[in-house]
Every structure is written in structure tokens, then in C-alpha cells.
C-alpha positions in Angstrom: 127.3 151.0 132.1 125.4 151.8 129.3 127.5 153.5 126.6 128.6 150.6 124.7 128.8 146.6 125.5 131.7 146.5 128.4 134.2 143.8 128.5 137.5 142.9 130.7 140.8 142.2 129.1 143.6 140.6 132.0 147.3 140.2 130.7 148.6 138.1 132.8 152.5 138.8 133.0 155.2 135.8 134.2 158.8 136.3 133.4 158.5 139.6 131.4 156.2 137.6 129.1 152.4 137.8 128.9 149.6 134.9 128.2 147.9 135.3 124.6 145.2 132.8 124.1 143.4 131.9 120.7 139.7 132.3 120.4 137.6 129.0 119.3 134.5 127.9 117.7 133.0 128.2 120.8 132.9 132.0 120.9 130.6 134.3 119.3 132.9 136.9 117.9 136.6 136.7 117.0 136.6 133.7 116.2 140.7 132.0 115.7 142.3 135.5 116.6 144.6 136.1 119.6 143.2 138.0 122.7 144.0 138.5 126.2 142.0 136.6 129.5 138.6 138.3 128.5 134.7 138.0 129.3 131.7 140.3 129.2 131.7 142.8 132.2 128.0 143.7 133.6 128.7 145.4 136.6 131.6 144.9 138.8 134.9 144.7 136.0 137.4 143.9 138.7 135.3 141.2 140.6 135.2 140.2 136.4 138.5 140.0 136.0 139.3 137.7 138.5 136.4 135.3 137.6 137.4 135.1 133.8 141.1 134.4 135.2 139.7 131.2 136.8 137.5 130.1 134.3 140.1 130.8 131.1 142.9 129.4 132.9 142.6 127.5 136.0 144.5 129.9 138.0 143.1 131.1 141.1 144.0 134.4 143.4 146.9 133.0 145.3 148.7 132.2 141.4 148.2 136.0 140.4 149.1 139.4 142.0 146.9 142.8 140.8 150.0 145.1 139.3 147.7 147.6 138.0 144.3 148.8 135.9 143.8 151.0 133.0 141.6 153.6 131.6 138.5 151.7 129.6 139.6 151.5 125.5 136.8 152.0 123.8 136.0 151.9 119.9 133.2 150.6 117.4 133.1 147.7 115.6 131.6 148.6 111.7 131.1 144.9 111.2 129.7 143.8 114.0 127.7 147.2 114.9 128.7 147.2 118.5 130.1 150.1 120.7 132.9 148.2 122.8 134.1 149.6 126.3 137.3 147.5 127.0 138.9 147.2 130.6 142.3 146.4 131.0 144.6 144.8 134.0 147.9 143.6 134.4 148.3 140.6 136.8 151.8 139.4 138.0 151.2 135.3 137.9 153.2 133.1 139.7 153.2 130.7 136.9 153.6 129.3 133.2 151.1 126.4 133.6 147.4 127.2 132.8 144.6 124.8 132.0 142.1 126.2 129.1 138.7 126.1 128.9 136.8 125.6 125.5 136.7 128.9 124.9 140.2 128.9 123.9 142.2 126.6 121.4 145.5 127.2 121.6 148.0 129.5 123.9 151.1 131.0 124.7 153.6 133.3 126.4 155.0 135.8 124.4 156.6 139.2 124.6 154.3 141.9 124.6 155.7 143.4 121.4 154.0 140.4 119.5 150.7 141.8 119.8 151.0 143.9 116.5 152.5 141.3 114.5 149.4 138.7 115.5 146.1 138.0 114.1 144.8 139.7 117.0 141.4 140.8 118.0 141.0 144.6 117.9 142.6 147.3 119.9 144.2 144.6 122.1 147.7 146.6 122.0 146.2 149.8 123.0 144.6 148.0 125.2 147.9 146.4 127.0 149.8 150.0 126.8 147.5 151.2 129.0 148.5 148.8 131.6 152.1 148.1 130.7 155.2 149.7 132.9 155.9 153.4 132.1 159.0 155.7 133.7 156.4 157.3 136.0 155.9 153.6 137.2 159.2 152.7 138.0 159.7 156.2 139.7 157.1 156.3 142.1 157.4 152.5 143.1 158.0 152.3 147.0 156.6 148.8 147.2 159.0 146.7 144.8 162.7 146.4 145.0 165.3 147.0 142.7 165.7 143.1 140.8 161.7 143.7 139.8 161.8 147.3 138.9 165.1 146.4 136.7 162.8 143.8 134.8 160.0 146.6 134.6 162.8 149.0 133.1 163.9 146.4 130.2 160.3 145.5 129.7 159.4 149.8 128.8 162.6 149.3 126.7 161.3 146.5 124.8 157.7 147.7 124.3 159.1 151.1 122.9 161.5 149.6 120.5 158.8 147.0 119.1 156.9 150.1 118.4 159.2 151.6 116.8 159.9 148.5 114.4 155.9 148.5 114.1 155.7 151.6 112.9 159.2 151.3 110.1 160.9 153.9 112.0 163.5 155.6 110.7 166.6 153.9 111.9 168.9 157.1 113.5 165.5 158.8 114.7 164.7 156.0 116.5 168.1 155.4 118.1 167.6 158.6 119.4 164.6 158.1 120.8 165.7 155.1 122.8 168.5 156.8 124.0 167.2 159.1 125.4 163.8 156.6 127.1 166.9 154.9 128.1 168.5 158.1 130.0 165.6 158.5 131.5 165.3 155.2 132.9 168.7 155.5 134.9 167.8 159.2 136.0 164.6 157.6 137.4 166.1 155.3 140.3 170.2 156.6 139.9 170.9 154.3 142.8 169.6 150.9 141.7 173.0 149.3 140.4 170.8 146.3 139.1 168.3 148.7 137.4 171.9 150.9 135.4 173.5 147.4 135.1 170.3 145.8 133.1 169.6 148.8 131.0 173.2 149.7 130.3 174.0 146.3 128.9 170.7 146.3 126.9 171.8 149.5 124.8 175.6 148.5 124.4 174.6 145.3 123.4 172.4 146.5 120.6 173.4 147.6 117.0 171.8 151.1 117.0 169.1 149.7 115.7 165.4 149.4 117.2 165.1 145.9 116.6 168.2 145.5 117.8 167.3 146.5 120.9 163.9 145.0 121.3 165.6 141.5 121.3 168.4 142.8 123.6 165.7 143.9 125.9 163.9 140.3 125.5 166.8 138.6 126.2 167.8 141.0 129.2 164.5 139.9 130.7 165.3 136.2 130.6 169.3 136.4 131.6 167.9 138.4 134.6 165.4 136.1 135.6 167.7 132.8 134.9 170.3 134.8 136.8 168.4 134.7 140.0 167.1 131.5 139.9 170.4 130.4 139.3 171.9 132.9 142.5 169.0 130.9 144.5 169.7 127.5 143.8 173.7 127.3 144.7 172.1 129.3 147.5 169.7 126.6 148.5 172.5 124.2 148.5 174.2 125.3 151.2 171.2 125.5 153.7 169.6 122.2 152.7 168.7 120.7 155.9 170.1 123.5 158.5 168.6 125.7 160.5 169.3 129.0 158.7 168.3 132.9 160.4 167.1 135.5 157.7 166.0 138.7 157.4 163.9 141.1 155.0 162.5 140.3 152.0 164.3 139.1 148.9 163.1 136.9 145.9 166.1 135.0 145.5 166.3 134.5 149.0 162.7 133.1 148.9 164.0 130.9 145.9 166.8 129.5 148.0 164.9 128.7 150.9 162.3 126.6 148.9 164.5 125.1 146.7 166.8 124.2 150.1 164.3 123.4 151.8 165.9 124.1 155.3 165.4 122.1 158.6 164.1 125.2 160.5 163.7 128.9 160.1 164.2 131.9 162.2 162.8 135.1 160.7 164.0 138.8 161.9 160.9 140.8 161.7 163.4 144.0 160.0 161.8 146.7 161.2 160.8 149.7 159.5 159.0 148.0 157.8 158.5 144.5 158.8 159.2 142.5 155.6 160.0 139.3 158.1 156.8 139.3 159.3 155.2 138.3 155.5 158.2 136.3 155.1 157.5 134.0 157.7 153.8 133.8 156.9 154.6 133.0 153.3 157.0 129.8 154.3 155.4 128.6 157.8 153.7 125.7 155.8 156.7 124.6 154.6 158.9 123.8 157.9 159.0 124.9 161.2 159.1 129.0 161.0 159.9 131.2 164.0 159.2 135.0 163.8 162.2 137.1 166.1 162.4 140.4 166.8 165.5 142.2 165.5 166.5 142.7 168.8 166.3 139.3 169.5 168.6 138.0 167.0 172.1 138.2 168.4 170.4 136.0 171.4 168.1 133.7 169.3 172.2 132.7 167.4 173.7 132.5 171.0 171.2 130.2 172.1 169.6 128.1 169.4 171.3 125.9 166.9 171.2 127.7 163.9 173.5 126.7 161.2 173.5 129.7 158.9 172.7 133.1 157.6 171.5 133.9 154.7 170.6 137.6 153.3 169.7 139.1 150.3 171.7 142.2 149.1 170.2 145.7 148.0 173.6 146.6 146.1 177.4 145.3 146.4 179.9 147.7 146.9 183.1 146.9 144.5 185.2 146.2 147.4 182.5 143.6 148.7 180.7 145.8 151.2 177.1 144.4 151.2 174.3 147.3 151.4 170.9 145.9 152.7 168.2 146.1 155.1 169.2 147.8 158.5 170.1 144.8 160.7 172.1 143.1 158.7 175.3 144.4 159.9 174.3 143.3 163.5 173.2 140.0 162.4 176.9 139.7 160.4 178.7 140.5 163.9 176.8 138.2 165.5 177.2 135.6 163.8 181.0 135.9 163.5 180.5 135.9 167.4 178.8 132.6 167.2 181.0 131.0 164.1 177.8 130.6 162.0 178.8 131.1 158.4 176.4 134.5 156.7 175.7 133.5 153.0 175.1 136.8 150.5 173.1 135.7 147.8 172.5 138.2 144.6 173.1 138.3 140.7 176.4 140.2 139.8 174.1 142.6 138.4 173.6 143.9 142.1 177.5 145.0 141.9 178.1 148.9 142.1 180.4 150.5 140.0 179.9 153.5 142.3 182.6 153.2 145.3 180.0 154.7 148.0 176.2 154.6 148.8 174.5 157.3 150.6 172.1 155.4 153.2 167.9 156.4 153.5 166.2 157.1 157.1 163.6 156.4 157.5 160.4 158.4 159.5 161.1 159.7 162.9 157.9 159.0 163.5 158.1 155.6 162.8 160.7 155.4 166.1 159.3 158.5 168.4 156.2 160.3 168.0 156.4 162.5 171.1 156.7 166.0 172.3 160.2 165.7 173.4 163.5 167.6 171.2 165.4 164.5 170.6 167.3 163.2 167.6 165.9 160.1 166.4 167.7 157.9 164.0 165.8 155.9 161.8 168.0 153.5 159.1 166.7 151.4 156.4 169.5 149.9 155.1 173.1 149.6 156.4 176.8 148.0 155.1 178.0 145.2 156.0 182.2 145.0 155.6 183.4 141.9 153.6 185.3 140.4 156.1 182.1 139.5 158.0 180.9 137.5 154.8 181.7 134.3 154.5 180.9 134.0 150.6 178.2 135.8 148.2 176.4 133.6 146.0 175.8 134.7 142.4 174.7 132.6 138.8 178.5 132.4 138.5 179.5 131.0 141.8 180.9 132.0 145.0 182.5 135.5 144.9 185.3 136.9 147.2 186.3 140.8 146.8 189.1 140.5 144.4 185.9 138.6 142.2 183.4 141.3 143.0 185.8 144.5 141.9 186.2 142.2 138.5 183.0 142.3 137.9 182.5 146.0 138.7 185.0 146.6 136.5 183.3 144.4 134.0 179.8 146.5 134.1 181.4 150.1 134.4 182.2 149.2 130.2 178.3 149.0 129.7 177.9 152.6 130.9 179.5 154.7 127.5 177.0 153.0 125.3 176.0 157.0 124.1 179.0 157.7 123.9 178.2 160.1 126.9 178.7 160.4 130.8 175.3 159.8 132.3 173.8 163.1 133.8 174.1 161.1 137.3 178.0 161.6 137.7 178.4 161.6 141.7 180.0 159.1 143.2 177.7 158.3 145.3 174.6 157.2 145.4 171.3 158.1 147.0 169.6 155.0 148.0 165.2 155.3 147.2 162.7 153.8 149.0 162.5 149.3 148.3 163.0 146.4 149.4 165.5 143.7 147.7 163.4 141.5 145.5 
């Protein structure tokens, strides 16, 4: 790496914001101007990274999660003389708290779209839009579910419009233009109700206006988030101190069972795909965890003591019908077999305003791999009716069917915010590749 002096730049990302710290007398150039986690780069830029994430600010590799890399940024410095060859990554961190080293005076978490507007240290926002979400991103993402993607699609809203207000945009021009980014972030996962619901209330919320809607966007990104945390802690409540059965993967659920802190766990292992399994490594220091297989859990309720169910939801019909991982609807029958209560717990932004859901299969392969002409059927995710759900958990409470169809009906007056039917006008909807986060 000889073309220029290289150098890694890590955003770290928490809550839709990302960390910008201020340079000190310590450095050698830049002095007082806002950068990103940052450090010369010999050899090995991602081994970098990760080192200049732990010495700027405390945080080590279990804090932060790799989202992504970018193509170098690189540009000359006049006053300095120096050919720089910037390498950018985004890291998903776990939290807010970091401890500086003297390399930095001051930080903070701010929305991306701040960049411009701070005394900043050159290129730094070309050097986060080569990491930042994008469309393509949220398209082609099999390995996040629909709550994360939905923050990924406000945050692409917000970045755009704060460009727009950057650059004094003309007002009508740019409506346009976010419009139509907005269009196509609904025609790029049609089926994720919490996806339409976020970005829908983001552009009827706004005044036509670019600024408008880069606040509307910022503010979508922290109701979201509060929303959840708030769905996980009435959650929690109910299993404090019970032995509660899950299955899948789902943030909020995750959230409820640490801020519950339950007596025991019993984990499905949900096949395809096996989310349990990492579920249950991921909370096995916390209390007792047992791994089950999913045709083990009808038994596993018949013969051990368990208390509760708790599940995540993929999307919420408006009549109540819960779509998520395949084996929930056995789990449901089950449990109303045993009398163990099944606890839904989701933001109301999970509700459909669709009436159906057309389910995925998954690979044949995945369940028969031979020679042999049979049919093989291969769910991903199934429904389960509401009379075999006890309650679903939300920010707003406890919701029964007549409460879910109010707030369907509540979200379906986000969706005219063109003044237009989106170009998705079946009534159902075809359910991508994720998992519930």
C-alpha cells in the first residue's frame, strides 16, 4: 500500500445514530475537528479497525458487530502535502457508553446527517456514504429481520433528505425526489408491514419539505427503537421468575427475557434455520437454558413445568392472526393443551393492513436431498389464529383483536401520503427471506 498514506475510518452505529469524536492536542493533524474511530492503516485495515475501536473507545469485539466495508476514499491534502487513502466500516455496537483515550476530547452520538454541518475533518461524509444503508442493502438482506431493516429504511430516508437540505435544494424538486426513494423503499420488501408502517408515517408526517423529513426520519428511528424496548419490558414482566419456552429469534423477545430475567429457559431450535440454537448460546450465562428440538416441544410442555410462552411476531394480521417462524402454531396448540398462557410480543408497527400473507418455503433440500419423486414441504413461517393467544404485548399495552384491527385501521391512513396507491396493490403479501428482530 503505497499510493498514498492509508488510514481506517469505523462509524460505529447504535440506535440509528453514529459516534463522532473530537480530535485533541494529542494528535498530529486535525487538530479540534470531528472524525470517526480512526488510526493509520499499515497493512491489514480490518485487523486496524478493530484495534483502533478498542483503543478510542474501550469497546471490545463482543460490544460491536461488522455491518459492512467500503471502497477506500481517497484525496490530497494541499496543506499538509499528503496523498490520503481512507478505509471506511460500519459497526453495529451494542452500546452508548465508551471510554476515550487522549486522543480524543470530547464525543458524541449524532445522526449521520450532522457530518456536513460539523467542523469536520475532510471527506469524512463521503467517507460514511460509502458505508451507510442503500435500497440495494435492504433488498438483498436475508440475514436481518424486518424491525432492523425498517430502521435501515428510515435511516436511507434521513441521509438523503439531510443531503438535500445540504445542498439548498429546491423545495418541490426535492419532494419529488423523496417520494419517489420512498416508493422505492416499500417496493423493496412489499411484505414487511413494520418496514411500509415506518416509512409511511415518516412521509405523512412531514411538510413536503426535505428538512421536514429528515427530522421525521430521526424521530422515526427513536419511536421505533423506544417502541420495542417498551414491547420488551411489559413483556419481561410477565415471565419474571417462570419458566418460559421460546422459539426463533427476535430482539424484543431477547429484551424481554433479560429484562425478566426468567427462572428457566427452554429453547426450540426452529428449524430451517436454527435461530434457537444462537438464542440459547446467547442467554445460557444468564439462567438455566435448555436447547429442544421442535419436535420435542409439545412433550418438553407436557412434561416439564413451564409457565409460559413467549414468541416474537413477523407481522400481525388485522384480525389478530400472528405470522411467524414455522412452529409456532404447534407450540400455540400445545400450549392450550397444557393451559400454559402464549405471550405475543411486537410494536403495533408489526400490524398488517393487508388482510392475508402469502407464506415462504423453504429449500427442499433442506428437508430431502434424495433420488426419490416426492413432494417435500418446507415452511418458514406459519399463522397462528387469535384464539390461541392469550395477549400480544405492544409499547401500548396488551392487545386483543378488536385493538389490533384499530390499529390497522389507524396505519392504513399513513399509506396516501402521495396522494397515490402504492404500485404494490395486492392483497396479499409475499413474505422474503428474515428472521423477526
Amino acid at each position: 500500500m503505497s499510493d498514498g498514506t492509508h488510514v481506517v475510518t469505523a462509524f460505529l452505529r447504535n440506535e440509528g445514530t453514529v459516534l463522532l469524536l473530537r480530535r485533541s492536542d494529542a494528535v498530529g493533524t486535525y487538530t479540534g475537528q470531528w472524525g470517526g474511530v480512526s488510526g493509520f492503516a499499515e497493512d491489514a485495515p480490518d485487523e486496524q479497525a478493530l484495534v483502533e475501536i478498542s483503543e478510542e473507545t474501550g469497546l471490545d469485539e463482543t460490544a460491536i458487530e461488522l455491518v459492512g466495508t467500503g471502497t477506500p476514499v481517497r484525496f490530497t491534502d494541499e496543506d499538509l502535502d499528503r496523498d490520503w487513502v481512507v478505509h471506511p466500516y460500519l459497526f453495529d455496537c451494542e452500546t452508548q457508553d465508551v471510554t476515550l483515550s487522549d486522543e480524543h476530547d470530547e464525543y458524541e452520538w449524532v445522526s449521520p446527517t450532522e457530518i456536513p454541518r460539523r467542523d469536520a475533518v475532510p471527506e469524512l461524509w463521503t467517507a460514511y456514504q460509502r458505508v451507510a444503508p442503500t435500497v440495494r442493502d435492504i433488498t438483498a438482506d436475508d440475514q436481518h429481520g424486518a424491525a432492523y431493516l425498517s430502521l435501515r429504511a428510515l435511516e436511507v430516508l434521513r441521509d438523503r433528505a439531510g443531503l438535500l437540505v445540504q445542498e439548498g435544494a429546491d423545495d418541490d424538486e426535492a419532494w419529488d425526489e423523496l417520494t419517489d426513494l420512498g416508493q422505492r423503499l416499500l417496493r423493496a420488501r412489499p411484505s414487511m408491514a413494520v418496514l411500509k408502517n415506518r416509512v409511511n408515517r415518516a412521509l405523512a408526517s412531514a411538510d413536503q419539505s426535505a428538512a421536514s423529513l429528515e427530522q421525521h426520519a430521526i424521530d422515526g428511528i427513536h419511536r421505533a427503537v423506544t417502541a420495542d424496548t417498551d414491547a420488551a419490558v411489559r413483556a419481561g414482566a410477565l415471565i419474571s421468575d417462570r419458566t418460559v419456552l421460546t422459539l426463533s429469534r427476535s430482539g424484543t423477545v431477547l429484551g424481554a427475557l433479560r429484562d425478566g430475567s426468567p427462572m428457566e429457559l427452554f429453547v426450540a431450535e426452529s428449524r430451517p434455520g436454527g435461530e434457537g440454537v444462537a438464542v440459547a448460546e446467547a442467554l445460557v450465562d444468564e439462567y438455566p437454558v435448555t436447547l429442544v428440538t421442535d419436535a420435542g416441544v409439545a412433550h418438553t410442555m407436557a412434561t416439564e413445568d413451564v409457565d409460559a410462552v413467549l414468541v416474537g411476531a413477523d407481522t400481525v394480521l388485522p384480525d389478530g392472526t400472528v405470522v411467524n417462524k414455522t412452529g409456532t402454531r404447534a407450540a400455540a396448540l400445545a400450549a392450550a393443551h397444557e393451559e400454559i398462557p402464549l405471550y405475543v410480543v411486537c410494536s403495533t408497527d408489526k400490524v398488517s393492513t393487508e388482510e392475508t400473507v402469502n407464506l415462504e418455503t423453504g429449500r427442499r433440500s433442506a428437508v430431502y436431498d434424495g433420488d426419490a419423486p416426492l413432494s417435500v414441504s418446507n415452511p418458514v413461517f406459519d399463522e397462528t389464529p387469535p384464539h390461541l393467544v392469550d395477549t400480544i404485548v405492544t409499547e401500548r399495552g396488551d392487545l386483543d383483536s378488536r385493538d389490533v384491527r384499530e390499529v390497522a385501521e389507524e396505519l392504513a391512513s399513513l399509506e396516501t401520503w402521495d396522494g397515490e396507491e402504492s404500485d404494490d396493490d395486492s392483497d396479499a403479501v409475499q413474505r422474503p427471506t428474515g428472521r423477526d428482530s
